[in-house]
SETORKOL-904190 format. One record per residue (C-alpha): residue in three letters; y, z, x. Coordinates in steps of 0.02 Angstrom, whole numbers, plus 50000, padded with zeros to 5 digits. Layout:
<nodes>
ALAYZX
...
</nodes>
This chain:
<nodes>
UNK512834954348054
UNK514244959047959
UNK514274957247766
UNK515884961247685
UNK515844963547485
UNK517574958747406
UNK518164967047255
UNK519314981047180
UNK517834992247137
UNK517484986246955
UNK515624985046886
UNK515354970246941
UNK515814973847128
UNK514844988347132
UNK513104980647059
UNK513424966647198
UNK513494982647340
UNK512134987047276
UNK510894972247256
UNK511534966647433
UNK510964983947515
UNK509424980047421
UNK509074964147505
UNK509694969947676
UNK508284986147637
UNK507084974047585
UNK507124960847749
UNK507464976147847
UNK509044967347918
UNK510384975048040
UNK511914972147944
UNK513594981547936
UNK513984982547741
UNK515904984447713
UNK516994986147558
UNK518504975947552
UNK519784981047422
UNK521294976347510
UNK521794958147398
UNK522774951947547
UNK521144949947649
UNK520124944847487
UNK521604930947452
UNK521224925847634
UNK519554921047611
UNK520054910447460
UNK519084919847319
UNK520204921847173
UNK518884931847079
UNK517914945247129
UNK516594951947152
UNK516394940247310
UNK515204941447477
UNK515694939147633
UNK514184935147794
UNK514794934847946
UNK516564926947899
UNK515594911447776
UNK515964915247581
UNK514294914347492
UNK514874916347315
UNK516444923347231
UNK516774927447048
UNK514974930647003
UNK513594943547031
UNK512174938447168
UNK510454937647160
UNK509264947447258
UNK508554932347313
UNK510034924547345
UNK510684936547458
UNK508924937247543
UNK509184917447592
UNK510954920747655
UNK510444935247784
UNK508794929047840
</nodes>
């Protein structure tokens, strides 16, 4: 599984890193976490603001901060 975090690095982005390694700790999923800064290939996904995440090619949410829980539904 591959679950790509969009954003330029603000606050924001970086608490959504972070609470998505939590859930992917917490279910003890194998997933790839990767960074994406680059706004050409966050524009191509359609998210206009960030932070935004990214499973397996699917937007889950863009422009606000995920739950735990939330993220726990999406990779399960």
């Amino acid at each position: 599984m591959k679950i790509e975090i969009l954003g330029s690095g603000c606050a924001k982005c970086k608490k959504t890193k972070e609470i998505v390694g939590q859930a992917v700790a917490e279910t003890g999923t194998d997933a790839e976490i990767v960074k994406v800064e680059d706004m050409d290939t966050i524009l191509s996904y359609g998210v206009m603001l960030t932070p935004g995440v990214v499973v397996d090619g699917d937007v889950k949410i863009a422009g606000k901060v995920p739950t735990v829980d939330s993220v726990k539904k999406w990779i399960s």
